[in-house]
C-alpha positions as CSV (number, residue, x, y, z in Angstrom):
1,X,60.7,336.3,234.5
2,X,64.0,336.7,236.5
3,X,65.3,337.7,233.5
4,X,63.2,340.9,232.7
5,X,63.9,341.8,236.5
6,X,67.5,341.6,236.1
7,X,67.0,344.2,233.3
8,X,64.7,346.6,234.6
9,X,67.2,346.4,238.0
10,X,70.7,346.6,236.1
11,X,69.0,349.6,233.7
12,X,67.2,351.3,237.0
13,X,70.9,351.6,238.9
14,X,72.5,353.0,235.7
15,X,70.1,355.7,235.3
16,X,69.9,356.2,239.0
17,X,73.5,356.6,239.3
18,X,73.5,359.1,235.5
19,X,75.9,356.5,234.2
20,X,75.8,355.0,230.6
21,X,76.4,351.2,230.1
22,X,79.6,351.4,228.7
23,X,80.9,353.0,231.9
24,X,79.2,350.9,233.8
25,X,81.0,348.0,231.8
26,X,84.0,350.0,232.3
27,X,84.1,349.9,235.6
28,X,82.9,346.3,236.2
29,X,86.0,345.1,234.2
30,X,83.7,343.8,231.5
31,X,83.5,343.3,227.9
32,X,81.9,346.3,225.7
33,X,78.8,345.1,225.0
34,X,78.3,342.5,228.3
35,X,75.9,344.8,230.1
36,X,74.3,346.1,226.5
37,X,73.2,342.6,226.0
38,X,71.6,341.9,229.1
39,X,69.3,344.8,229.2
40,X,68.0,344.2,226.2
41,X,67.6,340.7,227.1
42,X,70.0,339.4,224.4
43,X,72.2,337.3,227.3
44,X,69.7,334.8,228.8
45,X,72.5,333.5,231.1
46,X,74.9,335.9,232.1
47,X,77.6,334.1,234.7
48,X,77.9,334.7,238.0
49,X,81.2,336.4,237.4
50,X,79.5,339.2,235.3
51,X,76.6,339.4,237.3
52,X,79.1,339.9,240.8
53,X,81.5,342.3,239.0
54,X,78.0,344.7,237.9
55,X,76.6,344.1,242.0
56,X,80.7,345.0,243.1
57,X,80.4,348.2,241.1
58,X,76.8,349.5,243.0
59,X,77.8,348.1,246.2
60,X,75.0,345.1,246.1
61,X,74.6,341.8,246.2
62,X,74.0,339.6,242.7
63,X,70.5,338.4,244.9
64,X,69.6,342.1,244.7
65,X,69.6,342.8,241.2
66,X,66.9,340.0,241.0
67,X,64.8,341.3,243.3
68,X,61.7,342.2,241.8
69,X,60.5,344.4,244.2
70,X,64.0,346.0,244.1
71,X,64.4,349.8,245.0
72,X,67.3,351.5,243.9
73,X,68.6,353.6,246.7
74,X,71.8,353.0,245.9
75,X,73.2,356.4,244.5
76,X,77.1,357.0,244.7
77,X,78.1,360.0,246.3
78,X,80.7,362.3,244.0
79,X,83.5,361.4,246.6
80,X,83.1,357.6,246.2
81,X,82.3,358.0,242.3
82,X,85.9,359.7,242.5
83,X,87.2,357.0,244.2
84,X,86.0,354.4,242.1
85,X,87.1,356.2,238.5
């Protein structure tokens, strides 16, 4: 079950934050295709490395993108996307 959480939470803050997963990769220092896979559940066991460069790029903690009852209220502002591109 974690799994499907960590998807739904990883694909919620893209779309909250109208980025695609390649920048989100991008940004996170990743591999193309690293974040791909785990939304659509095709990495059971990302490592914690992966997991704490996508939670460094929204701001979060790795225990937050498994929470199931997660919220995303974590929207970058256009200064700090600037900052951060």
């Amino acid at each position: 079950m974690s799994e499907n959480v960590l998807q739904k939470n990883i694909s919620q803050l893209v779309d909250d934050n109208n980025i695609d997963v390649y920048e989100l990769e991008r940004r996170a220092g990743l591999k193309k295709g690293n974040v791909y896979n785990i939304i659509k559940g095709r990495s059971k066991k990302p490592s914690a490395e992966m997991l704490q460069a996508i939670a460094d790029v929204f701001g979060i903690t790795v225990k937050d993108l498994y929470e199931d009852e997660f919220i995303s209220l974590v929207q970058l502002s256009p200064k700090e996307l600037a900052l951060i591109q």
